[in-house]
C-alpha positions in Angstrom: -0.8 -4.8 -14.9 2.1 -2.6 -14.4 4.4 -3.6 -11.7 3.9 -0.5 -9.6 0.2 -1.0 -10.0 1.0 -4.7 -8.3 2.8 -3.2 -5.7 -0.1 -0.7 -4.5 -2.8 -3.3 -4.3 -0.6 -5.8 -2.7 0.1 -3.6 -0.3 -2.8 -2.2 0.8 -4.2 -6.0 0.8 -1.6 -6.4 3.4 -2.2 -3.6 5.9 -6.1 -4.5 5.6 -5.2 -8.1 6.6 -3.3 -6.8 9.7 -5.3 -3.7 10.9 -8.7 -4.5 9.4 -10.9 -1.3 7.7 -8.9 1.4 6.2 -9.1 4.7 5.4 -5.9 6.6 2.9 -4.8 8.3 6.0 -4.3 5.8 7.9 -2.9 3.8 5.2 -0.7 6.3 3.8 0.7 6.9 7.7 1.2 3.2 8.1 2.9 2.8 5.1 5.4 5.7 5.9 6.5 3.9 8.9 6.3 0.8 7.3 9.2 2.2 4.5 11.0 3.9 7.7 11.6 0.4 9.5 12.5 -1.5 6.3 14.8 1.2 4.5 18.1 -0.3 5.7 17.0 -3.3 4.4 16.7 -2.7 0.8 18.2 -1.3 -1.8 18.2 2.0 -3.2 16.0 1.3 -6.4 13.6 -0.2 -4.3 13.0 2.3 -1.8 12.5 4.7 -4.4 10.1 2.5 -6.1 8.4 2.5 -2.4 8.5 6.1 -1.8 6.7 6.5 -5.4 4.1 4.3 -3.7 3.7 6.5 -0.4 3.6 9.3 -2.5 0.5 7.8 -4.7 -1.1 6.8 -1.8 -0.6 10.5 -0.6 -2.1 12.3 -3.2 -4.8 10.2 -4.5 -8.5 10.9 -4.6 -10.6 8.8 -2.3 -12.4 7.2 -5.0 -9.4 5.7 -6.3 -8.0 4.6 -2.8 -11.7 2.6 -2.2 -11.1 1.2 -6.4 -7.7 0.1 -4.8 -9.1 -1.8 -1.8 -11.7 -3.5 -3.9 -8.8 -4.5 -6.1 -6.8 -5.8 -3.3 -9.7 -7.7 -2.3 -10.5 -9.1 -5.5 -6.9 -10.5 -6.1 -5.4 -10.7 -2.6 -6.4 -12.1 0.8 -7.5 -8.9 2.9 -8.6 -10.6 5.9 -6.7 -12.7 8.6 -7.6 -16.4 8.5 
């Protein structure tokens, strides 16, 4: 798997573990703030690589946002335990 492919399902795994369902909106929203609060954190090269992410989650069809939560299922824990 690419790394940037990692990166989307990982992600969405995580906001599915904290806020439960999810739709792209919501996910796309949450992960703009999300890039907002931890830009001074990181470098430059990653926040690009994040904002490539946002922008995926942006623009995707919503067929391929549900593939993408059924992949972040499959590999990652999407539910608090």
């Amino acid at each position: 798997m690419e790394e940037n492919t990692v990166n989307i399902a990982y992600g969405i795994s995580l906001m599915m573990k904290k806020h439960g369902k999810l739709s792209q909106a919501k996910a796309s929203k949450r992960f703009k703030q999300f890039l907002s609060e931890i830009e001074p954190f990181i470098s430059e090269d990653e926040f690009w690589e994040m904002t490539e992410i946002e922008n995926s989650l942006q623009i995707m069809e919503s067929e391929e946002f549900e593939a993408w939560k059924r992949i972040a299922s499959q590999y990652y824990v999407t539910r608090a335990v």
